[in-house]
C-alpha angles and dihedrals in degrees: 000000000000125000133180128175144222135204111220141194129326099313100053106245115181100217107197123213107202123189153159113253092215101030100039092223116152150177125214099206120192095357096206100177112143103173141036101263092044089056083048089049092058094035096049088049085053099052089040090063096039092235132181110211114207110166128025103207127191116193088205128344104239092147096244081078090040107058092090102043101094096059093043092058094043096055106037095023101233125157114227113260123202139120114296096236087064083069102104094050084056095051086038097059093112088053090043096057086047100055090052089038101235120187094221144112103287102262115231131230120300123223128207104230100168123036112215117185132181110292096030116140115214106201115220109177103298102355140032147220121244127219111234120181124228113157119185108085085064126339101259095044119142140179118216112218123198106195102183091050093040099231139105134206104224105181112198087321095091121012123184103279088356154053137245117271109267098192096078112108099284098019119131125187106199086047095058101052086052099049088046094047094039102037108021108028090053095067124092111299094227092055113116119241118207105195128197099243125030131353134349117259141171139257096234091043090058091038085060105025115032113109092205102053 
């Protein structure tokens, strides 16, 4: 499996493009573009490498992953897909924009098209992401593990050296510790971890390393 990433809008979204080398099947997971030649950025990846996106996944719908996720649907005609009890994020976007005061058109509300709960495995060409629950950062947040490739998507659950903001509407704190040592910590700890904001890390590295676990 092959993955690239993107940095995206003000507030610094990496936005992952997953895909299978020999089918060409790809995901587009958290689509934080926030202006046109960011969309062109993402898009002209995508025709490069002759891709043919079938999910859009969001591992939670705080709007700063969300920003994307309209155009992304329009063009490749793929339903959102992310866990049920991230629902009333999606319907909340225009709130949402308010509360961090972004000058942008108002976003309209987010559906849900496609349910993923924990467990849940996501086929891309030969191998597959698997849905793994961790909630905390916000109650519907998931991490998407691909064994056979030895890496694992972890949204704003686990950062390099830190751990994703809890005070957010629907953050917990003691949830997420619990979510990140029970569900993340326990894979294998060479295992890569793309998070949503900042650097890649491991899982070792954070078992061993991390301050806040």
């Amino acid at each position: 499996m092959k993955i690239q990433s993107f940095e995206f809008n003000l507030f610094g979204v990496n936005t992952y493009v997953v895909w299978d080398e020999s089918t060409k099947d790809a995901a587009i997971i958290d689509p934080g573009m926030a202006s046109s030649d960011e969309q062109r950025t993402l898009i002209d990846f995508i025709e490069m490498h002759q891709l043919s996106v079938r999910h859009l996944i969001n591992t939670h719908l705080h709007i700063d992953h969300t920003l994307g996720n309209d155009l992304i649907t329009q063009r490749y005609n793929t339903p959102t897909e992310a866990h049920s009890a991230e629902a009333p994020l999606g319907q909340a976007r225009a709130a949402q924009a308010q509360m961090f005061h972004l000058r942008i058109p108002t976003p309209s509300p987010l559906q849900i098209g496609v349910e993923l709960n924990d467990g849940d495995r996501i086929p891309l060409g030969k191998e597959y992401l698997q849905v793994i629950s961790v909630p905390g950062h916000s109650p519907g947040s998931i991490a998407l593990y691909c064994p056979q490739s030895g890496f694992v998507i972890t949204g704003d659950a686990l950062f390099q050296g830190s751990i994703g903001r809890t005070d957010l509407p629907g953050g917990n704190h003691a949830q997420l510790i619990s979510s990140i040592s029970n569900r993340l910590l326990t894979l294998p700890e060479n295992t890569i971890v793309y998070p949503g904001h900042g650097a890649p890390t491991s899982i070792g590295h954070e078992l061993r390393y991390n301050p806040f676990i």
